[in-house]
C-alpha positions as CSV (number, residue, x, y, z in Angstrom):
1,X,10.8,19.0,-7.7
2,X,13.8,18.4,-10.3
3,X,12.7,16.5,-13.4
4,X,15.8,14.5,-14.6
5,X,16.1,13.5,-18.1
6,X,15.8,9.7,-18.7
7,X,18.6,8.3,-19.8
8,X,18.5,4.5,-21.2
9,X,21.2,1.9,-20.2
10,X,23.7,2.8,-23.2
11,X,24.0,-0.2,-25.6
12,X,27.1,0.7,-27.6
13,X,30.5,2.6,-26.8
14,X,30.2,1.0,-23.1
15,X,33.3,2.6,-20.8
16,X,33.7,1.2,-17.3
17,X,33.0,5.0,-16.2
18,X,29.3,5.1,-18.3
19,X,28.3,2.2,-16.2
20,X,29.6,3.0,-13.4
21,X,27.9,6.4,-13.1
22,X,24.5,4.1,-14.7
23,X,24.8,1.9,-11.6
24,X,24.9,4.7,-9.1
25,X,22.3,7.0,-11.2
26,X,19.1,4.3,-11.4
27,X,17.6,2.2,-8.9
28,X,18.3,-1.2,-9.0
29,X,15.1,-2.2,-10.8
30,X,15.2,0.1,-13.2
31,X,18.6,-1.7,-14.2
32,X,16.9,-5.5,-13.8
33,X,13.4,-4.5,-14.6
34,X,10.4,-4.2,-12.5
35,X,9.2,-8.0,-13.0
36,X,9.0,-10.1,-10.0
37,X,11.9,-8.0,-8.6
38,X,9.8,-5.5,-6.6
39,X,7.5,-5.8,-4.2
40,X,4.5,-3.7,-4.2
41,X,3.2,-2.6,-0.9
42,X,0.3,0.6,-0.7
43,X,1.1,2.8,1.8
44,X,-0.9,3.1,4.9
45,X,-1.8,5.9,7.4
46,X,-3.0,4.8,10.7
47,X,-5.0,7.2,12.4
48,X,-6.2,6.6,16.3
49,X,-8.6,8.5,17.6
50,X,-10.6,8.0,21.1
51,X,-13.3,5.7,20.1
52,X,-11.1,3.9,17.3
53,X,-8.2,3.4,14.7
54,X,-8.7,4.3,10.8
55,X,-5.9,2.9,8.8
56,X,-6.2,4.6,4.7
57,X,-4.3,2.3,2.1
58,X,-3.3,4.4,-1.2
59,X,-4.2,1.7,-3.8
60,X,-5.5,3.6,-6.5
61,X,-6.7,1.4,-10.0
62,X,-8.2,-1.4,-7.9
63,X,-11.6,-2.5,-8.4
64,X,-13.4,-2.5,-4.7
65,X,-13.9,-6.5,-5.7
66,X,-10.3,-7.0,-5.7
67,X,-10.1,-6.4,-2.3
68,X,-10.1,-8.6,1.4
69,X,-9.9,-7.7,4.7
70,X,-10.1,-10.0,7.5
71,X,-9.7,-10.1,11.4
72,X,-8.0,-13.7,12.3
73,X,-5.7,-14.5,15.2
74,X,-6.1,-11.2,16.6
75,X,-4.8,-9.6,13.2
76,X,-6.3,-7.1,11.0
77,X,-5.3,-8.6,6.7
78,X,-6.1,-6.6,4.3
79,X,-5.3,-8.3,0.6
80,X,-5.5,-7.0,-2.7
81,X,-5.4,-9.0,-5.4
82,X,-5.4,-8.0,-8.9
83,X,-3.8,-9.5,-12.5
84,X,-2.4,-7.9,-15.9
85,X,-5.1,-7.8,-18.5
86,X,-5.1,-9.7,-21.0
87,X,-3.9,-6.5,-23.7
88,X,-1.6,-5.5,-21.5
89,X,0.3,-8.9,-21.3
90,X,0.9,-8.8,-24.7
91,X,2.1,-5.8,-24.8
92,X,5.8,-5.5,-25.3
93,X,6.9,-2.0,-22.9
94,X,10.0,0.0,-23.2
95,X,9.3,1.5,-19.7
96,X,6.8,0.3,-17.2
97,X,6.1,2.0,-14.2
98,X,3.0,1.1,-13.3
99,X,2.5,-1.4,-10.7
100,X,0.3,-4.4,-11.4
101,X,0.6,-6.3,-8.7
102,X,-1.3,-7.7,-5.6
103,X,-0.2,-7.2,-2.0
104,X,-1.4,-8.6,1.6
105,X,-0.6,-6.3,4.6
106,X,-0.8,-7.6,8.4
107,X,-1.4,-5.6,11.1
108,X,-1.5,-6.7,15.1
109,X,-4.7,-5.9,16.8
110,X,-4.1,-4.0,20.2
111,X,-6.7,-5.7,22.6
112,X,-8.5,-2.6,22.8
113,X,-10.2,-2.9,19.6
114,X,-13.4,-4.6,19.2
115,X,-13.0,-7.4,16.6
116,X,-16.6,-7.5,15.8
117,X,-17.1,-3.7,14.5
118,X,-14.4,-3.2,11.7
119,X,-15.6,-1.6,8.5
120,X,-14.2,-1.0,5.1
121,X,-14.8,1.5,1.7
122,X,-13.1,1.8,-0.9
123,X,-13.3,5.4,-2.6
124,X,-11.0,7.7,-4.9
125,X,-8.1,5.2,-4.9
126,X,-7.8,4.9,-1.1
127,X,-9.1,1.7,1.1
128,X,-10.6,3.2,3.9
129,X,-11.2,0.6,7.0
130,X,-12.5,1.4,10.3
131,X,-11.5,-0.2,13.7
132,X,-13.8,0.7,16.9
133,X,-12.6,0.5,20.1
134,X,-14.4,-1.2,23.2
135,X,-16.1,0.7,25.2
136,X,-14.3,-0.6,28.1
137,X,-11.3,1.3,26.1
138,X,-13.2,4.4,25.3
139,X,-12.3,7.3,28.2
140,X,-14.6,7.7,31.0
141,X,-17.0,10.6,30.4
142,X,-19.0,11.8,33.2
143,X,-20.5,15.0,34.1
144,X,-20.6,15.6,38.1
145,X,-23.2,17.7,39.6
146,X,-22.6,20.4,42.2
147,X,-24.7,20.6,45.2
């Protein structure tokens, strides 16, 4: 990993070629700010194994309260829902990276899971939820004797 200096938006002495290369350097909302311009969304690893599907949401500084999760219309909706403190709103930031915000994620059931059996934890920062699969979908086991 290469750690890059930051270097703020220059304010005086402004040449077409410093903001050119400031354009091109930064992502867009590090030039607009971070305030209703991005959308946060937690990453998700969806896992399947034989008798069901674990999806893993990286949302670390949630509260397990400030969490949903659903099953309606044959989709899985998980919701997190969380708002700036009342210290931190006042607050006047230079930089802010940190991602206050709330986020919904929808997911289509396959038919093969069993709508009545999902399950969610919340532990170290990652949303854990659990989908089991009918047992109509689990593979046939079945030992055969010899004669």
């Amino acid at each position: 990993m290469t750690l890059l200096k930051f270097q703020p938006i220059p304010t005086t002495k402004t040449t077409p070629f410093n903001l050119f290369n400031n354009m091109f350097d930064r992502s867009i909302a590090d030039l607009v700010g971070h305030d209703g311009l991005t959308n946060y969304q937690p990453a998700v690893n969806v896992v399947e194994t034989e008798n069901a599907f674990y999806l893993e949401f990286a949302a670390p500084g949630f509260n397990k309260s400030e969490f949903s999760a659903r099953v309606e219309n044959d989709q899985l909706i998980v919701e997190g829902k969380r708002e700036v403190a009342a210290d931190q709103a006042e607050k006047r930031y230079t930089r802010r990276e940190f991602q206050v915000a709330s986020f919904q994620r929808t997911f289509k059931l396959p038919k093969t899971v069993n709508q009545d059996a999902v399950q969610a934890a919340y532990e170290n920062g990652v949303l854990k939820i659990t989908l089991d699969k009918k047992a109509e979908a689990k593979p046939l086991q079945k030992t055969i004797e010899i004669a």
